[in-house]
Backbone as CSV, one residue per row, in Angstrom:
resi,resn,N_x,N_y,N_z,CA_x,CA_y,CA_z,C_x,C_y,C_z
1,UNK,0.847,-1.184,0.000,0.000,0.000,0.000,0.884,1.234,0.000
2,UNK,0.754,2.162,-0.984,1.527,3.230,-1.126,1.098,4.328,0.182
3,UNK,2.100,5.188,0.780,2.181,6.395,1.811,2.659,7.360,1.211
4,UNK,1.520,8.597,1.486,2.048,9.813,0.962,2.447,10.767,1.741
5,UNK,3.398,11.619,1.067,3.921,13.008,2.461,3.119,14.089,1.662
6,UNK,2.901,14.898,2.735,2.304,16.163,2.719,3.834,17.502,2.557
7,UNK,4.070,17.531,1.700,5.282,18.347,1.167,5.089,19.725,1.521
8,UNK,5.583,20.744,2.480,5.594,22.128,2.349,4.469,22.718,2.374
9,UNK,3.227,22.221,2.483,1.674,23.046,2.252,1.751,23.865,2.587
10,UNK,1.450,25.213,1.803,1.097,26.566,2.092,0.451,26.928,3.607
11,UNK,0.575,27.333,4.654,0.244,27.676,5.529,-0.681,28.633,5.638
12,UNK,-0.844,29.169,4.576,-2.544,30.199,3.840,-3.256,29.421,3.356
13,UNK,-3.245,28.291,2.792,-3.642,27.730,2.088,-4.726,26.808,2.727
14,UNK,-5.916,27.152,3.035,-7.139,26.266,3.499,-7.694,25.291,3.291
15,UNK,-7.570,25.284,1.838,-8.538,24.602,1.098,-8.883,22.998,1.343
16,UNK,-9.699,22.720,0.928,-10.200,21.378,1.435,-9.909,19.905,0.404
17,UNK,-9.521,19.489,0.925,-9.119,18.050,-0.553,-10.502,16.976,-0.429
18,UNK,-10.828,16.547,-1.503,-11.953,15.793,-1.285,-11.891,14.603,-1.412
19,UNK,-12.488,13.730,-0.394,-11.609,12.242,0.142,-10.934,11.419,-0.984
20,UNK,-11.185,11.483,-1.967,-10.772,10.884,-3.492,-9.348,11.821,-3.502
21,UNK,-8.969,12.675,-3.250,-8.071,13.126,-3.521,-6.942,12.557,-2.572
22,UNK,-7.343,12.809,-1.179,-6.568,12.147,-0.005,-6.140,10.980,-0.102
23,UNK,-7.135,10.534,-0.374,-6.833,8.230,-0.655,-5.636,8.493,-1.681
24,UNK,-5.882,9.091,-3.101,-5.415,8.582,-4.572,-4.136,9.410,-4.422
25,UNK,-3.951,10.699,-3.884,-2.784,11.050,-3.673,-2.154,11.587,-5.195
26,UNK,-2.848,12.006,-6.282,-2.620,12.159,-7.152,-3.126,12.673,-8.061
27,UNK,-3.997,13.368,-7.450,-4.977,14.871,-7.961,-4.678,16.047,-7.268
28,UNK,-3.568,16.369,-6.412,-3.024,17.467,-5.757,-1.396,17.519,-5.728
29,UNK,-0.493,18.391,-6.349,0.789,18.380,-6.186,1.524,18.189,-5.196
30,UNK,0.677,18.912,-4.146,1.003,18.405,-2.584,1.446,17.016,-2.244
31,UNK,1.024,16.222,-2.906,0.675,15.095,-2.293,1.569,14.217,-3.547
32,UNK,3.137,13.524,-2.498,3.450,12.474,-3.665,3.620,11.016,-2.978
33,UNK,4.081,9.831,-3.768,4.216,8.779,-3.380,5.701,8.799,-2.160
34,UNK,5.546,8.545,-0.972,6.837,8.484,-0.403,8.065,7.719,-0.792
35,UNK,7.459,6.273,-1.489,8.599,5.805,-2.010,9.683,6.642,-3.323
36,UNK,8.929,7.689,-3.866,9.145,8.488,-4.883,10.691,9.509,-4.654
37,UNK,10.649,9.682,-2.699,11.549,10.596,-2.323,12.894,9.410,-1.907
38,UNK,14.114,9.565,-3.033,14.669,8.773,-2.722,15.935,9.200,-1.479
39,UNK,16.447,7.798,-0.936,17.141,8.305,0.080,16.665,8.545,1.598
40,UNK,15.086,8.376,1.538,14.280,9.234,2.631,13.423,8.108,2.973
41,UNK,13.774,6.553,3.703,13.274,5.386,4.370,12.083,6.238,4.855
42,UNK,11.221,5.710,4.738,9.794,5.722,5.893,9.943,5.253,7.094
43,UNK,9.649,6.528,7.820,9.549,6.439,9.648,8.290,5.614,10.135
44,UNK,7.674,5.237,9.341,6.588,4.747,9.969,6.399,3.467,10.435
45,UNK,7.799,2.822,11.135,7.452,1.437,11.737,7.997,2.106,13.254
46,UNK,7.767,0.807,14.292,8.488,0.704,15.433,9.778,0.760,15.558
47,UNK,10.373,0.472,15.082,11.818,0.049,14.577,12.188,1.997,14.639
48,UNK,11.745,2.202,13.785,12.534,3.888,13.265,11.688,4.799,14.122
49,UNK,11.376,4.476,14.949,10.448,5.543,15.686,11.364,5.354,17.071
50,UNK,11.697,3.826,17.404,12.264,3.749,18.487,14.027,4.911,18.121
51,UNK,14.543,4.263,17.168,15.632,5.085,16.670,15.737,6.467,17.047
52,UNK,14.585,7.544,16.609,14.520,8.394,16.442,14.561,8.761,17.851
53,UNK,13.729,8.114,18.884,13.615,8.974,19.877,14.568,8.901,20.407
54,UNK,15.403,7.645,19.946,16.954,7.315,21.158,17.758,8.964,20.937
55,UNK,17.883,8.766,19.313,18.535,10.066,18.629,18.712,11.364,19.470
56,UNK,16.716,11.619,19.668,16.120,12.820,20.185,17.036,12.798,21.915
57,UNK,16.929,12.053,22.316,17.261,12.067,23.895,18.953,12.056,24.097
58,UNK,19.292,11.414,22.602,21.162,11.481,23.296,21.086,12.971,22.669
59,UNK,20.454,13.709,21.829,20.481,14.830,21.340,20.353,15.754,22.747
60,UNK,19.503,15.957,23.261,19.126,16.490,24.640,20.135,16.365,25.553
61,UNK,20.615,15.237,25.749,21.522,14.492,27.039,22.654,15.718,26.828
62,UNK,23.000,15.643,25.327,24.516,16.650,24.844,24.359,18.199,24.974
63,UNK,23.284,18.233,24.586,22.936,19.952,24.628,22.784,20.237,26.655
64,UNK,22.297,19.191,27.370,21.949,20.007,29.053,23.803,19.808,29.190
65,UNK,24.385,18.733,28.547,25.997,18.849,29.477,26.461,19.911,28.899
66,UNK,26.564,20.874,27.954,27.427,21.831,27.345,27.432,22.825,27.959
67,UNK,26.430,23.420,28.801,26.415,24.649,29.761,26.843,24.099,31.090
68,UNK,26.932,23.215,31.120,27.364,22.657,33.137,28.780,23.333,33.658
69,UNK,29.919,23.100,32.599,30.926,23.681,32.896,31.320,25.025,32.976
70,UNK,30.919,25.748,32.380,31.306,27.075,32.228,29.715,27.790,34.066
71,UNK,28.539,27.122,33.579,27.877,27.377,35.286,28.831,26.963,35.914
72,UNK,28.977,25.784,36.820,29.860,25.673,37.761,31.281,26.414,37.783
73,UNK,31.839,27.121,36.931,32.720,27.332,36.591,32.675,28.596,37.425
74,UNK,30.852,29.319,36.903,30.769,30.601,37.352,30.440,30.805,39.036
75,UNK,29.577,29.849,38.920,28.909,29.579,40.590,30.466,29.527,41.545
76,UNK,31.215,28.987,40.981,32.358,28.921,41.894,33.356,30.562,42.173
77,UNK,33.119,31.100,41.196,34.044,32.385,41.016,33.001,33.150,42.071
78,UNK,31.759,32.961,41.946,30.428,33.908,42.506,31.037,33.163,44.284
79,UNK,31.241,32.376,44.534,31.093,31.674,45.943,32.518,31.940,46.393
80,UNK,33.468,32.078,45.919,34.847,32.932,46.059,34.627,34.559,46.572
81,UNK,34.072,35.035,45.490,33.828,36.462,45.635,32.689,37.039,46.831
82,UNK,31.927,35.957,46.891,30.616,36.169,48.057,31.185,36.100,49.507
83,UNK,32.825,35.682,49.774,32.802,35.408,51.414,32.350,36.430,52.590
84,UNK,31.652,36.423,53.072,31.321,37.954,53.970,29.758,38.340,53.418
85,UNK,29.204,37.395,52.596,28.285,38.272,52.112,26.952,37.051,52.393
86,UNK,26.607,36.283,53.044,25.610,35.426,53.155,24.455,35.185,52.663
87,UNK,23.721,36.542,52.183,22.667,36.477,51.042,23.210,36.046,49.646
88,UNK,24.389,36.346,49.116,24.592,35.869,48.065,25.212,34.662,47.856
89,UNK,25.853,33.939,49.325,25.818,32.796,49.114,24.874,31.684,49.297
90,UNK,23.770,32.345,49.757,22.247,31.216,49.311,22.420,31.003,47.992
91,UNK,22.302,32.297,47.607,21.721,32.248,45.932,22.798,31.075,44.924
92,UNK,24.023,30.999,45.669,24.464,30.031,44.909,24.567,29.002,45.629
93,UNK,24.238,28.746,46.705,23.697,27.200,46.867,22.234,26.817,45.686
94,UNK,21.760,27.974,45.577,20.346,27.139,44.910,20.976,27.217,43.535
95,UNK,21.934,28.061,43.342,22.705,27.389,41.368,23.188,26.187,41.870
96,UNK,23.952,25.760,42.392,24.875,24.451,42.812,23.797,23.355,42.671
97,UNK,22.952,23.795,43.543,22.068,22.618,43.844,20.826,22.445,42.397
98,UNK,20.448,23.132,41.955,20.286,23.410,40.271,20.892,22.692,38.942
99,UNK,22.165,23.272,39.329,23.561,22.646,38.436,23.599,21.223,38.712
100,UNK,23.354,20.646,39.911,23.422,19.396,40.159,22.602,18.711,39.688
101,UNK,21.051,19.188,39.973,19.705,18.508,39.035,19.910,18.263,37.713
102,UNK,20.592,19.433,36.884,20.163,19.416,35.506,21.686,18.161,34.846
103,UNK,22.213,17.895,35.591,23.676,17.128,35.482,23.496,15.623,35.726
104,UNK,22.558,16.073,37.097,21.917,14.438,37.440,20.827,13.637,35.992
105,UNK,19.757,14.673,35.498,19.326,14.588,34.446,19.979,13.995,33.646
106,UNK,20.907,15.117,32.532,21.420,14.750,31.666,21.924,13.053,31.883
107,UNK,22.425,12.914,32.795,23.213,11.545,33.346,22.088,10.534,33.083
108,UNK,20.608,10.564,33.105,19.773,9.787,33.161,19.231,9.559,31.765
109,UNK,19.104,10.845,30.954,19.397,10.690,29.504,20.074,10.155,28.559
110,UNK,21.231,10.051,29.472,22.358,9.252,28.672,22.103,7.551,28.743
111,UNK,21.646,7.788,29.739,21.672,6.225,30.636,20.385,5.304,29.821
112,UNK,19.786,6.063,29.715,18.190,5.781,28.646,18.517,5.488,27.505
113,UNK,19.664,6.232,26.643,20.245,5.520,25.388,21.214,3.965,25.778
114,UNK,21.925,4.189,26.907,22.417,3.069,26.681,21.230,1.717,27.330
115,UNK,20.702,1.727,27.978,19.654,0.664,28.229,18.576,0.444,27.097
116,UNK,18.345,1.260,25.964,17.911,0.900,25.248,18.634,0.149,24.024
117,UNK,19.933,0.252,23.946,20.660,-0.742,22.891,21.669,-1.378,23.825
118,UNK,20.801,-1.905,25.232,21.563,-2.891,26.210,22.970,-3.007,26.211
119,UNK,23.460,-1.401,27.161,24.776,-1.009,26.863,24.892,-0.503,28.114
120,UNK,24.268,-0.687,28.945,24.703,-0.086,30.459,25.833,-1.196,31.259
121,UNK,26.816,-0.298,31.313,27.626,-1.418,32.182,28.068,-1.001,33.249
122,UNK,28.509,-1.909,33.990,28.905,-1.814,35.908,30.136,-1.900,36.065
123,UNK,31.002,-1.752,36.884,32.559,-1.258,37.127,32.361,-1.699,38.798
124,UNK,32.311,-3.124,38.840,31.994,-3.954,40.227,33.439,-4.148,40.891
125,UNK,33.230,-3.705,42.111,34.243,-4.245,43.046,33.832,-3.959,44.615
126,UNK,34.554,-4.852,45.414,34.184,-4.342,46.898,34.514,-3.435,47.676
127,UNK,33.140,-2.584,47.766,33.202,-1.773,48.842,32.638,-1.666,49.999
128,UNK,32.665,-0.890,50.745,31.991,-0.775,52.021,30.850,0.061,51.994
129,UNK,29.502,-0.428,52.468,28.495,-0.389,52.596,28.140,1.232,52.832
130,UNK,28.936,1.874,53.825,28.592,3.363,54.087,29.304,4.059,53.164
131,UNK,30.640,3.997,52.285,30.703,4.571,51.427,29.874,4.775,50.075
132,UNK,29.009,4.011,50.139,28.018,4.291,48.981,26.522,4.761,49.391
133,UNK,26.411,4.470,50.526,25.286,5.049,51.792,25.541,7.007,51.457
134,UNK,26.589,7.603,52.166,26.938,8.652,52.716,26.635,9.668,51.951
135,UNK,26.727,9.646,50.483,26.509,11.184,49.495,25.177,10.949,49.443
136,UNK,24.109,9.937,48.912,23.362,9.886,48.511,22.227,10.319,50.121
137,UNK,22.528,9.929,51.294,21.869,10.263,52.313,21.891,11.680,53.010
138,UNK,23.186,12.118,52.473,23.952,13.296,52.790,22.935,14.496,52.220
139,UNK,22.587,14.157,50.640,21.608,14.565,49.751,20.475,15.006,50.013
140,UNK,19.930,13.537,50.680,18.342,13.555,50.526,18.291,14.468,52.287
141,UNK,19.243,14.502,53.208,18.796,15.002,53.871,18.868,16.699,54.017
142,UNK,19.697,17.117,53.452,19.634,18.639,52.735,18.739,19.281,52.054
143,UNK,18.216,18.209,51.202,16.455,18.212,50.598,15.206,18.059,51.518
144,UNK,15.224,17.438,52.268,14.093,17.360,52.844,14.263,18.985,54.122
145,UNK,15.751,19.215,54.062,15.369,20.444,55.196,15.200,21.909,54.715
146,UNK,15.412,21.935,53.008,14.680,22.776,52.509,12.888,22.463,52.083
147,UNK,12.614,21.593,52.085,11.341,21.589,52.297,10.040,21.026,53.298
148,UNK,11.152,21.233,54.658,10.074,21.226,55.595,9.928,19.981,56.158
149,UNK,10.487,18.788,55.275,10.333,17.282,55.574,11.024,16.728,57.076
150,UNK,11.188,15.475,57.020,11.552,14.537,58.261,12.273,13.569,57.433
151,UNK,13.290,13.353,57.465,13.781,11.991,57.017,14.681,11.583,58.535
152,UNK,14.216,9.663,58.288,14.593,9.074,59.418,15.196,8.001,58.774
153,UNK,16.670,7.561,59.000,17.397,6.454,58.436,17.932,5.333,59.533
154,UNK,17.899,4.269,59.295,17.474,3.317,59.906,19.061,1.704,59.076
155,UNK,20.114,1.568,59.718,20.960,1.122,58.853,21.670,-0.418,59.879
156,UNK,20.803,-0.971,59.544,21.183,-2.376,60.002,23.005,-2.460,60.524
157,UNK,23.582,-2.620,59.532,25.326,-2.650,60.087,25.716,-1.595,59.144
158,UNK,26.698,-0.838,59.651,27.208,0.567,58.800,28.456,-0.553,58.195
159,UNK,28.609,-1.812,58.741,30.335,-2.126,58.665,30.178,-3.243,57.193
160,UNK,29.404,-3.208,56.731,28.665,-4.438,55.732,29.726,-3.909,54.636
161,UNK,30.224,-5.299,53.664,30.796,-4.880,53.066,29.969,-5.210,51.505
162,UNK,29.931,-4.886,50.316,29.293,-5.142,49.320,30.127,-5.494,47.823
163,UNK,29.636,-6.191,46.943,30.266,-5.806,45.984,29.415,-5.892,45.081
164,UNK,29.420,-4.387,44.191,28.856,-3.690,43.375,29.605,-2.421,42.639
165,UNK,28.725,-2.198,41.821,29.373,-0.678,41.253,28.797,0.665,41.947
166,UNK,29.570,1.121,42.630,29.415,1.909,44.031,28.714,3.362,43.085
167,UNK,29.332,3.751,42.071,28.713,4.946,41.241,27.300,4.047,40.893
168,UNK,27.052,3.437,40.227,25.920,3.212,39.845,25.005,3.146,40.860
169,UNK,25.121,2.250,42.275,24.356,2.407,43.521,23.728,3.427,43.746
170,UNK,24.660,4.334,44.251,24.872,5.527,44.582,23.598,6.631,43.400
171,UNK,23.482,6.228,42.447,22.442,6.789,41.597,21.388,6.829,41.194
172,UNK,21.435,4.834,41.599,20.099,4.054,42.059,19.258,5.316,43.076
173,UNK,20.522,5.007,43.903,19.828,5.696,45.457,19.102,6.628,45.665
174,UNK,19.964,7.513,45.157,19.793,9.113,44.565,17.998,9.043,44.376
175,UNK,18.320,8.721,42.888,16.594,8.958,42.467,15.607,8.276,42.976
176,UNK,16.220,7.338,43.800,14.476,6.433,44.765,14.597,7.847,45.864
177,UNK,15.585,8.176,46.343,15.283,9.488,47.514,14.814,10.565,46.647
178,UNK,15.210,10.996,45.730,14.731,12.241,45.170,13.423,12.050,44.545
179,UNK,12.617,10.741,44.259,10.980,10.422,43.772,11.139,10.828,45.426
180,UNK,10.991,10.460,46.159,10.431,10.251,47.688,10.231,11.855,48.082
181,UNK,11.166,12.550,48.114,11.608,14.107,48.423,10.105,14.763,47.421
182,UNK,10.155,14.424,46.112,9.573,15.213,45.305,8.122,15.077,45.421
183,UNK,7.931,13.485,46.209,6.247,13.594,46.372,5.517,13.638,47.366
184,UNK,6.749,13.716,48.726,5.731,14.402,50.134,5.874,15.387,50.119
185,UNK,5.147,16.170,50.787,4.076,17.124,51.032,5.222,17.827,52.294
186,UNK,4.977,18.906,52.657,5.915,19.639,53.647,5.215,19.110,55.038
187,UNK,6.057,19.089,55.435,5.769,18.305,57.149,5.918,16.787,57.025
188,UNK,5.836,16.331,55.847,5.951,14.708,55.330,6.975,13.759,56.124
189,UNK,6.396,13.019,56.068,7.966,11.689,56.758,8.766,11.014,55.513
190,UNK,9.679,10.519,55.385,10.593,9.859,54.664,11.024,8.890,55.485
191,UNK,10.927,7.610,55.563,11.792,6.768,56.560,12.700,5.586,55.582
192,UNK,13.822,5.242,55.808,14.655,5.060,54.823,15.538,3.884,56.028
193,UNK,15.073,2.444,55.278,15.982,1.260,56.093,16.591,0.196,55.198
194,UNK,18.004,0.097,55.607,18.880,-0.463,55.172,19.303,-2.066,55.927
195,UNK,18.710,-3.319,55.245,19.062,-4.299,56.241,19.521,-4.949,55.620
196,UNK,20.324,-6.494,55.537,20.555,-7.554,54.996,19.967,-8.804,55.489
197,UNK,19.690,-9.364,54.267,19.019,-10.790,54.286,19.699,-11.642,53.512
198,UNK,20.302,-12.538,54.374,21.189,-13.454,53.665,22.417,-12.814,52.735
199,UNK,22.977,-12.859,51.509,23.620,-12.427,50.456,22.721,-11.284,50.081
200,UNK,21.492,-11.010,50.833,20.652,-9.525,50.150,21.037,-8.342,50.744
201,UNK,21.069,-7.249,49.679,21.129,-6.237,50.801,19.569,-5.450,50.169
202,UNK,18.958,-4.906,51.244,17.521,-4.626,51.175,17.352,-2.758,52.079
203,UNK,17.224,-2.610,50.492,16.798,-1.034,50.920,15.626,-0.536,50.489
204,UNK,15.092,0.098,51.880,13.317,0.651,51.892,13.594,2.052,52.060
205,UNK,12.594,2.606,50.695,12.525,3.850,51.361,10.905,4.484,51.085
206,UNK,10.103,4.623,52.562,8.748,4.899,52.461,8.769,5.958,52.829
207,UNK,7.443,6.698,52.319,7.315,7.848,52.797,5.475,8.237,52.519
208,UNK,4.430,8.998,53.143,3.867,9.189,53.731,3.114,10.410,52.366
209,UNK,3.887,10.209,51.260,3.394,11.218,50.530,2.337,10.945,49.615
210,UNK,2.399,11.655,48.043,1.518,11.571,47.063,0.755,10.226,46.986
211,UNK,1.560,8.924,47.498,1.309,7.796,47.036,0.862,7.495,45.319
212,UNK,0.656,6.416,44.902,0.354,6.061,43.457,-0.806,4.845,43.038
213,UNK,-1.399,5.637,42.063,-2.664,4.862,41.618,-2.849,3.913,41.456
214,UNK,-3.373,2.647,41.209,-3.161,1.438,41.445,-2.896,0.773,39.686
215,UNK,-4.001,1.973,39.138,-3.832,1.825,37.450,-2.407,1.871,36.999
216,UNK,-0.899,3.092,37.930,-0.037,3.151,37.570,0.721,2.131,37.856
217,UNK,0.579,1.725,38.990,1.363,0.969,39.953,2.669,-0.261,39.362
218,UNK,1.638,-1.004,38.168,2.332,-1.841,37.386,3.263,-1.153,36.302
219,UNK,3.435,0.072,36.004,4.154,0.590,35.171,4.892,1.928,35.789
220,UNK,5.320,1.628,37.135,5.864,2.874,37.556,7.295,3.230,37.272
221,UNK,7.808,1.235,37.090,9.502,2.190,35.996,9.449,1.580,34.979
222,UNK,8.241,1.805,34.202,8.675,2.272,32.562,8.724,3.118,32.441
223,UNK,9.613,3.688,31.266,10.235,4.498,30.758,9.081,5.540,30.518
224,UNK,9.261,6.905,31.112,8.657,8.165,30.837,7.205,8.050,31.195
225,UNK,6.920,6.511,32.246,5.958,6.678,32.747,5.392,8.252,33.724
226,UNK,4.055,8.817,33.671,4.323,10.190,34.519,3.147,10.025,35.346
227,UNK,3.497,10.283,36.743,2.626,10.052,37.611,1.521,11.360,37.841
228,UNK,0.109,11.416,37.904,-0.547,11.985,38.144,-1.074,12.342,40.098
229,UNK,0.523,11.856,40.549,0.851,11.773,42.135,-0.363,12.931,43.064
230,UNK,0.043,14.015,42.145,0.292,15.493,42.838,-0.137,16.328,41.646
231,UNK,-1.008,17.674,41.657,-1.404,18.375,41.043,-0.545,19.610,40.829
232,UNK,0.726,19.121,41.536,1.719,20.658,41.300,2.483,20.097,40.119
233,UNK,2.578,21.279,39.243,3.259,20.692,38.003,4.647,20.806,38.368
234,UNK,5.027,21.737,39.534,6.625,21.030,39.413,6.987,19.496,39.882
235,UNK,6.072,18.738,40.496,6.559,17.580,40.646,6.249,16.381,39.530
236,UNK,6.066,16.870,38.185,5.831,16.380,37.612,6.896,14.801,36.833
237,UNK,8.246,15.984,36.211,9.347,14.864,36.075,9.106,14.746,34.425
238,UNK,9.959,13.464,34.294,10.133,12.821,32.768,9.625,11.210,33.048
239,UNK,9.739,10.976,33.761,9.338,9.209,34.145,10.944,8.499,33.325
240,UNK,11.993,9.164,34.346,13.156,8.796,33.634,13.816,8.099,34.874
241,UNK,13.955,8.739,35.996,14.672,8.278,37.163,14.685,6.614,37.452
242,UNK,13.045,6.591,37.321,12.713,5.160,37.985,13.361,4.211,37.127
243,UNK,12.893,4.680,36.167,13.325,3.452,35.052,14.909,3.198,34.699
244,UNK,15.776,4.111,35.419,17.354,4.194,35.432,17.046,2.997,36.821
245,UNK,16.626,3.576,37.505,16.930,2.575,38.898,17.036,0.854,38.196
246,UNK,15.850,0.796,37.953,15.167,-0.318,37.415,15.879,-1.319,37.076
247,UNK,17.358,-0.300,35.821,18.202,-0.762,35.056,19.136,-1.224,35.515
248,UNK,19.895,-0.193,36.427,20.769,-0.337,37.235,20.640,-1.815,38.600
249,UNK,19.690,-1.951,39.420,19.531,-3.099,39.982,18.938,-4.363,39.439
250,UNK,18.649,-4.224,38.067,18.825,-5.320,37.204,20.035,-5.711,36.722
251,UNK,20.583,-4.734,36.740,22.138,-5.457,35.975,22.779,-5.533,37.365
252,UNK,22.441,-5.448,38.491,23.496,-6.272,39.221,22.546,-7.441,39.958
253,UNK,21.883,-7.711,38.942,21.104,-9.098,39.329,19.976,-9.065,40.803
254,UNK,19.363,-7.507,41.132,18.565,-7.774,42.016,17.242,-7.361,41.162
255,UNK,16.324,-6.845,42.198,14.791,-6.524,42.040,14.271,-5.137,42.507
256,UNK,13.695,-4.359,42.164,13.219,-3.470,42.993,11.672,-3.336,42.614
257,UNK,10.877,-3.284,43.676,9.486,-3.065,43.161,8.861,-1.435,44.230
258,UNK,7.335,-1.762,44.117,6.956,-0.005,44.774,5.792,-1.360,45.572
259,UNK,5.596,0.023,46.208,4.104,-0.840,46.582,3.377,0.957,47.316
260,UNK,1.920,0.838,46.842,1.024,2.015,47.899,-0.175,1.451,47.733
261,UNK,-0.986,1.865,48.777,-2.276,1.670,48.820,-3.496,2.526,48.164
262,UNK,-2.663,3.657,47.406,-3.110,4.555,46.862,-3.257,5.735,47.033
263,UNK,-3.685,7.062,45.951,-3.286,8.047,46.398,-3.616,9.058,47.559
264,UNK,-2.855,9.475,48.219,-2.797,10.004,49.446,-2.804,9.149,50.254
265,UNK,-1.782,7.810,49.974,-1.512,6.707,51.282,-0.458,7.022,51.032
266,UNK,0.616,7.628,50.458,2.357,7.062,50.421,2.410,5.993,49.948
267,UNK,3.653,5.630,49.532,4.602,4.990,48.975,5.806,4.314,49.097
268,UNK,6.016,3.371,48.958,7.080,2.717,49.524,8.089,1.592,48.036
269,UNK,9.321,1.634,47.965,9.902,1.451,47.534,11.289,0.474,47.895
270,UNK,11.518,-0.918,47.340,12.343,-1.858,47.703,13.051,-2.103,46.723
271,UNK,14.662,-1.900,47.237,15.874,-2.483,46.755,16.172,-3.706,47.038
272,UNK,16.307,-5.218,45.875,16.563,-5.788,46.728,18.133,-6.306,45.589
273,UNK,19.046,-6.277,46.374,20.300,-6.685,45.489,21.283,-7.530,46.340
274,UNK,21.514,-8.788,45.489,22.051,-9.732,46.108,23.917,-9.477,45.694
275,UNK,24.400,-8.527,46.573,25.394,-7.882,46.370,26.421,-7.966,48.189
276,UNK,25.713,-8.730,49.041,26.722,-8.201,50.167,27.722,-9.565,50.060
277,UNK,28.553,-9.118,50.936,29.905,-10.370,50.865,29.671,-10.567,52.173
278,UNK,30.244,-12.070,52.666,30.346,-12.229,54.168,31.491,-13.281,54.044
């Protein structure tokens, strides 16, 4: 069955084609056979659509890293020059902490191309359990005290040793605390426990917020899934984080699932990765 493109149409141009024209594709100049344009494959399968969007997103991923350096570059000259001056060094905690979001992003963009042509890889070796604990908790609790929250952490043995890829963990982590941060409510709880079971190491992190629909529930890390959590559009997102997690404790051979009772019950979230050494 032949496909036609709609070539350049006049943008003044109103006029109406009459369904014989649309079907046959060959009573209006507008209108030619696509196979006709050589060089120019038809987008119209799964296949080239998936392509395209990979394209679109490593396209994106490159354009948010190209300004990071020269910001931080500046935020730092601004935080030099600010000593003595305390109002203006808020203002660049909230670039820093900004600069960090849009970096963490990009990082998740990137990460989305490589899990889609099953290219994410791990850089495993043993470490110790609180060194991959410490930034990511360090994080979420700086976040929750700009917005009013409670986070309570809860860590079976600090002395546990693991072996994994401590950057990748560490990013896992990140974005299960930063969904958590982004969907309670001010005054909210966060409670965050770290235990081992057997060769498991098992990380919870619940919290008391938006909770999630039960319709979503089964698709909460697919890709660019978007939760209708919360009616504030800044907590809206890309439905990118989860689905990095997803990736990441799949390739070191664990599980992570959600579980809520629905919205305005909270949410709760399990790491489970068979990663500790004994």
């Amino acid at each position: 069955m032949s496909t036609y493109s709609n070539l350049c149409a006049p943008a003044t141009d109103e006029r109406s084609l009459s369904d014989s024209q649309v079907l046959d594709g060959t009573t209006d100049p507008r209108y030619i056979r696509t196979e006709e344009l050589t060089g120019l494959p038809s987008c119209n399968t799964p296949a080239s659509d998936a392509h395209l969007k990979n394209e679109m997103i490593a396209m994106v991923a490159h354009e948010l890293r190209g300004p990071l350096s020269p910001l931080r570059l500046a935020a730092c000259a601004m935080r030099r020059a600010s000593t003595g001056m305390p109002d203006i060094s808020r203002l660049v905690d909230i670039m820093d902490r900004q600069i960090a979001q849009i970096a963490r992003l990009a990082e998740d963009l990137t990460d989305v191309t490589r899990i889609s042509h099953n290219a994410l890889r791990l850089c495993v070796s043993e470490v110790d359990l609180v060194d991959v604990l410490t930034d990511p908790l360090e994080a979420a609790s700086v976040a929750v005290v700009g917005r009013g929250q409670r986070l309570t952490i809860e860590v079976a043995d600090w002395t546990l040793r693991i072996e994994a890829d401590p950057v990748r963990l560490m990013q896992a982590l990140n974005n299960i605390l930063d969904n958590a941060v982004k969907y309670t409510p001010t005054n909210g709880h966060i409670d965050v426990t770290v235990r081992m079971q057997g060769h498991d190491l098992i990380v919870s992190v619940r919290d008391d917020g938006a909770g999630v629909a039960s319709e979503l529930l089964p698709h909460i890390f697919d890709l660019f899934t978007q939760s209708r959590r919360t009616i504030a559009a800044s907590a809206g997102g890309l439905g990118i984080g989860l689905a990095v997690v997803k990736a990441i404790v799949q390739a070191h051979g664990g599980t992570v699932s959600a579980i809520s009772a629905g919205p305005g019950h909270g949410s709760e979230f399990i790491l489970r990765l068979p990663v500790v050494r004994q």
